[in-house]
Each structure stands twice: as structure tokens, then as C-alpha cells.
SERO-4910 file (N, C-alpha, C, O; in steps of 0.05 Angstrom, whole numbers):
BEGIN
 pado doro    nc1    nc2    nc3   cac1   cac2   cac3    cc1    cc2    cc3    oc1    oc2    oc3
  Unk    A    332    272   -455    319    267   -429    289    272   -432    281    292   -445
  Unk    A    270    252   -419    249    258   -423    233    263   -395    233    247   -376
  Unk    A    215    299   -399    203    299   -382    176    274   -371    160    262   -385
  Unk    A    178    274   -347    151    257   -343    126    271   -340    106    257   -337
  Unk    A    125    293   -342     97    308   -353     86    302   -380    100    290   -396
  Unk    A     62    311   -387     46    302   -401     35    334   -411     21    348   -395
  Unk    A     43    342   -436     24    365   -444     -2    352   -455     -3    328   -463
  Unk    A    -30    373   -456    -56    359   -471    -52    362   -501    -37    380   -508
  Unk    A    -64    347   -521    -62    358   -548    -69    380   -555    -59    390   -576
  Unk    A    -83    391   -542    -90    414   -550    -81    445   -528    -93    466   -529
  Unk    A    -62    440   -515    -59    452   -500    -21    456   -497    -14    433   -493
  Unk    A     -7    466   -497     24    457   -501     35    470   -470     59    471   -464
  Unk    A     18    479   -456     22    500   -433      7    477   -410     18    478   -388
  Unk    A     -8    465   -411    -30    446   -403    -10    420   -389    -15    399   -401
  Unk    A     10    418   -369     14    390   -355      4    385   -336     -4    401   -319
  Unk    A      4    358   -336     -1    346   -316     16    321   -309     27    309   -328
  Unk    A     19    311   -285     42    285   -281     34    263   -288      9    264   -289
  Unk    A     42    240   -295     26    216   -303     26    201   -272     44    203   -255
  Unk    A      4    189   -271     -1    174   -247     19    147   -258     23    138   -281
  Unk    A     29    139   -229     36    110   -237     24     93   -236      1     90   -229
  Unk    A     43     76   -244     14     43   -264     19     19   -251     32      1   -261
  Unk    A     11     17   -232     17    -13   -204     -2    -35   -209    -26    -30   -211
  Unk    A     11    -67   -213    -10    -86   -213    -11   -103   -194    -17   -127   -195
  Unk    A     -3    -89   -173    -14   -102   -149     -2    -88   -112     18    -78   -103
  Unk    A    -31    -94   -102    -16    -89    -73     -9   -108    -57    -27   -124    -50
  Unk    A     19   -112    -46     31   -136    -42     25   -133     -4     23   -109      3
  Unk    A     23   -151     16     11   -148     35     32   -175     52     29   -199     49
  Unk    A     45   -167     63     60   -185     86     53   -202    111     64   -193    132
  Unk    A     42   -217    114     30   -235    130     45   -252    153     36   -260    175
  Unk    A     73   -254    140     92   -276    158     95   -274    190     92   -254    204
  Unk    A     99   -289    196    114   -295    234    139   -300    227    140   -314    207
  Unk    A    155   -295    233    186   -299    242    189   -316    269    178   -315    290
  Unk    A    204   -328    262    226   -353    283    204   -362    310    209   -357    334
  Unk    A    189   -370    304    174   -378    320    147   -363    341    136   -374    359
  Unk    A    145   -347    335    133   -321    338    139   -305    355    125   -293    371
  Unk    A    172   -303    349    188   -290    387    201   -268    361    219   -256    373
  Unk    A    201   -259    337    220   -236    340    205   -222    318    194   -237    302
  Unk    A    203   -194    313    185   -183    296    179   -190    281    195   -199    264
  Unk    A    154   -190    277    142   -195    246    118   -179    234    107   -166    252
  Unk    A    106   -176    211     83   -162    208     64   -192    219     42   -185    229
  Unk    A     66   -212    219     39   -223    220     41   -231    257     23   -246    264
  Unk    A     59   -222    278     69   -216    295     45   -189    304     27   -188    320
  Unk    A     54   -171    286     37   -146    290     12   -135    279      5   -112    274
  Unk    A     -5   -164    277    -32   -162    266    -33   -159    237    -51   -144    231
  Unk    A    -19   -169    216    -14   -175    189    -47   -183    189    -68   -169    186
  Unk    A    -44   -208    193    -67   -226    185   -100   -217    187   -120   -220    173
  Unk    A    -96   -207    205   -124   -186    214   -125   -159    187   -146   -160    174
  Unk    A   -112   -146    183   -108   -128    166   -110   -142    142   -126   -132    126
  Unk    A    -96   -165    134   -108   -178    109   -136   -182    101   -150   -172     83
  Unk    A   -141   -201    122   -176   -198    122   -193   -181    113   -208   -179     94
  Unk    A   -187   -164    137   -206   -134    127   -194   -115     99   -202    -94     90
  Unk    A   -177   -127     94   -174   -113     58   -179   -131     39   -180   -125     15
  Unk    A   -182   -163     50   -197   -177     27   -232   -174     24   -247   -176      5
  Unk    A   -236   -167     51   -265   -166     58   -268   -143     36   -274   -148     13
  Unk    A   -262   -111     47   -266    -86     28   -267    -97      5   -288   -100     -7
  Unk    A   -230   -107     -9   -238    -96    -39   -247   -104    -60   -240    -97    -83
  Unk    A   -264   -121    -54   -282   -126    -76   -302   -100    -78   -312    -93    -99
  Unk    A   -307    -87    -53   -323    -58    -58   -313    -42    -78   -327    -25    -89
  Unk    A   -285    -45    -84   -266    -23    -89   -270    -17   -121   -279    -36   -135
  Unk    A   -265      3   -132   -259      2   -161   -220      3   -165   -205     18   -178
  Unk    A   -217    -17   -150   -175    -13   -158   -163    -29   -186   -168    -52   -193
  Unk    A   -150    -13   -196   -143    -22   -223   -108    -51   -221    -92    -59   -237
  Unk    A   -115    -56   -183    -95    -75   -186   -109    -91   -172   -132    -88   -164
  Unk    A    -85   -117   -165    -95   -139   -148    -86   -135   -121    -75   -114   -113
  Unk    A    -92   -157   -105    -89   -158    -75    -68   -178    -77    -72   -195    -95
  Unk    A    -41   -179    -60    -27   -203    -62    -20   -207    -30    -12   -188    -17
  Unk    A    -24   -234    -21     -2   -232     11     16   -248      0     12   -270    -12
  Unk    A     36   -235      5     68   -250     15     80   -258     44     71   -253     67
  Unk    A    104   -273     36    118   -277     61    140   -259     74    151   -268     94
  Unk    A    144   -241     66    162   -219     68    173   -201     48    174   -206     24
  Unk    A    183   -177     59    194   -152     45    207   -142     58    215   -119     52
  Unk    A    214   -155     82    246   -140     93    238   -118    120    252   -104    134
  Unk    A    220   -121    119    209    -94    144    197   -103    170    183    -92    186
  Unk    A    207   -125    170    188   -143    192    190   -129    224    175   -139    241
  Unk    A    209   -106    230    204    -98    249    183    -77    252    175    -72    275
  Unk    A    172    -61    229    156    -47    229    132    -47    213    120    -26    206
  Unk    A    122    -75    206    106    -81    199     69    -81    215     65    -76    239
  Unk    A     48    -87    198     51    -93    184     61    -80    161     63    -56    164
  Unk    A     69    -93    131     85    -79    108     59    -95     90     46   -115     92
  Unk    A     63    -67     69     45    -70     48     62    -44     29     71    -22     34
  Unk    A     61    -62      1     73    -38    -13     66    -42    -40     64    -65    -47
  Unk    A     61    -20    -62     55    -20    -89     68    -30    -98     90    -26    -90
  Unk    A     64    -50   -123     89    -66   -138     75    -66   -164     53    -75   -168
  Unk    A     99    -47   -188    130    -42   -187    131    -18   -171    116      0   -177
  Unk    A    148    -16   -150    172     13   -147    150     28   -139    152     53   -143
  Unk    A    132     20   -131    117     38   -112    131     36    -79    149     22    -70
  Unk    A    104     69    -60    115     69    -46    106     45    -23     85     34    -30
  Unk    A    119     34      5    114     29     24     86     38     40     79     62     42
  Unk    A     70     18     49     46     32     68     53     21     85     64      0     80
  Unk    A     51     30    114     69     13    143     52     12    157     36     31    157
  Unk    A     50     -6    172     36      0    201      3      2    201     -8     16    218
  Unk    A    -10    -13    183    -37    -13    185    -47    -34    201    -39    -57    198
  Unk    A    -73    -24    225    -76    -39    249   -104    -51    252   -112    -73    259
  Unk    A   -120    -26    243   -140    -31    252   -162    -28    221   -150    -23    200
  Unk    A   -196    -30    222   -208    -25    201   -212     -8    189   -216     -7    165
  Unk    A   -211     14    209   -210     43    202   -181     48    179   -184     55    156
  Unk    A   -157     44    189   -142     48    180   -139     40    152   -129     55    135
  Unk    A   -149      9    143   -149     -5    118   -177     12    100   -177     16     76
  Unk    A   -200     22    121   -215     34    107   -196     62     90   -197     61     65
  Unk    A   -185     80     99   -165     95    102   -149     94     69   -152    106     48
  Unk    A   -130     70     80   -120     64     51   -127     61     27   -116     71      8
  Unk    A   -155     42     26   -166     41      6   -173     64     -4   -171     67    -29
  Unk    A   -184     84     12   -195    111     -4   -182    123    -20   -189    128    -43
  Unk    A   -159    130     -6   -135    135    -12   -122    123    -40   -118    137    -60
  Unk    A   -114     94    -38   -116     81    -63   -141     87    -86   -134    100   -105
  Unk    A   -163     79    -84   -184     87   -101   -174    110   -113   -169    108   -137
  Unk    A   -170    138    -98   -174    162   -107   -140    169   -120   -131    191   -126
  Unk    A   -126    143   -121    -91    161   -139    -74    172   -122    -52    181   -128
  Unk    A    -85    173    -94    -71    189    -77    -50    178    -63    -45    182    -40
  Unk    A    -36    161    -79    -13    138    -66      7    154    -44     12    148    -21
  Unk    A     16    175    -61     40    192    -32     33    198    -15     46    197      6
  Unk    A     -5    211    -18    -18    218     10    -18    193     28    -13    197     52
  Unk    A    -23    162     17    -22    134     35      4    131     47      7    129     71
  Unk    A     27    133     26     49    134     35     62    151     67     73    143     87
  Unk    A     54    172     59     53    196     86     41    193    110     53    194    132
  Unk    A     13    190    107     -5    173    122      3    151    136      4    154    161
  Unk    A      8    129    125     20    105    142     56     99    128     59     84    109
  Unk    A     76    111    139     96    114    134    120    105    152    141     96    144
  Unk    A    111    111    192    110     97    208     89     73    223     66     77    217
  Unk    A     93     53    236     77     44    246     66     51    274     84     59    288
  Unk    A     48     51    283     31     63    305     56     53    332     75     40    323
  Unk    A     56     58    358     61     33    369     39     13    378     14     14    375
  Unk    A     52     -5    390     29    -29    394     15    -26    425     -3    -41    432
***
């Protein structure tokens, strides 16, 4: 079995966890059935896209931006989530909020984003 810690070479007492390695943040945009039953792009998807295509080119992120058409969460959207097997970010509304994430992203702090936006606001 192998731990997922990391001793330093020079140090055998010295761990630390390995950050995980995501190539991309995937971003949910869709309307559902005509625009009568939840959706993230229902719940301001599209707006939230924007303003995270606008940011991240500021950004130093070591992945890409992707919108999709779904991930299954369309009632509590919008949905945005790290891909591979990262966690879920829910419910981002406004600029502040995407400002928020990105920092968050930038700085490794994925579980703090996770926690952070984990529910969605209500509307």
C-alpha cells in the first residue's frame, strides 16, 4: 500500500500531501426542457461563464477552462467541477464569487473552494 505523502530527500520525518493534478475546470452552461425546469444556465450559468473567461487569462492556473452541457446537478447549479475526480464547486452567482474561486484555485486551496461553494446560494 502506498502512502500518498511525500517525504523530502533529505528529510525522512519531513511530509507533506501531494496536491492534485487537474487539467481542467469544467463549467455547466445548459437550460433544460425549454427553460421551465432546473438548470445551471437557468441559474445564471452563462453569466458566471463570462466572468471566469473574462478573469482567467489574469490567472496563473495550471489548467484549462471548459463549458459543458451537463454533469447531473442541474438543480443546484450553477455546477463547475475539477476534472479528473476533483471536487464539485456549486452555486457560483455573482463576480465576487468567481473572483473568490479563482483565488482560491490559484492558491491549491481546492477543498477550501469546495467548502466555500458546496451549496448553492438561494436565488
Amino acid at each position: 500500500m502506498t502512502d500518498n505523502r511525500l517525504a523530502s530527500k533529505g528529510d525522512k520525518h519531513a511530509e507533506t500531501a501531494e496536491k492534485p493534478v487537474f487539467r481542467a475546470l469544467r463549467m455547466c452552461t445548459n437550460f433544460r426542457a425549454g427553460y421551465t425546469l432546473p438548470s445551471c444556465g437557468a441559474r445564471g450559468a452563462a453569466e458566471v461563464a463570462a466572468e471566469l473567461e473574462r478573469q482567467w487569462p489574469e490567472r496563473n492556473l495550471p489548467f484549462e477552462l471548459e463549458t459543458v452541457h451537463c454533469m447531473g446537478k442541474c438543480h443546484i447549479g450553477p455546477t463547475m467541477k475539477l476534472i479528473p475526480a476533483g471536487p464539485f464547486i456549486l452555486g457560483a452567482r455573482t463576480k465576487e464569487d468567481v473572483t473568490r474561486i479563482l483565488d482560491l484555485l490559484e492558491a491549491g486551496d481546492f477543498d477550501q473552494a469546495a467548502q466555500e461553494f458546496a451549496e448553492p446560494k438561494p436565488l
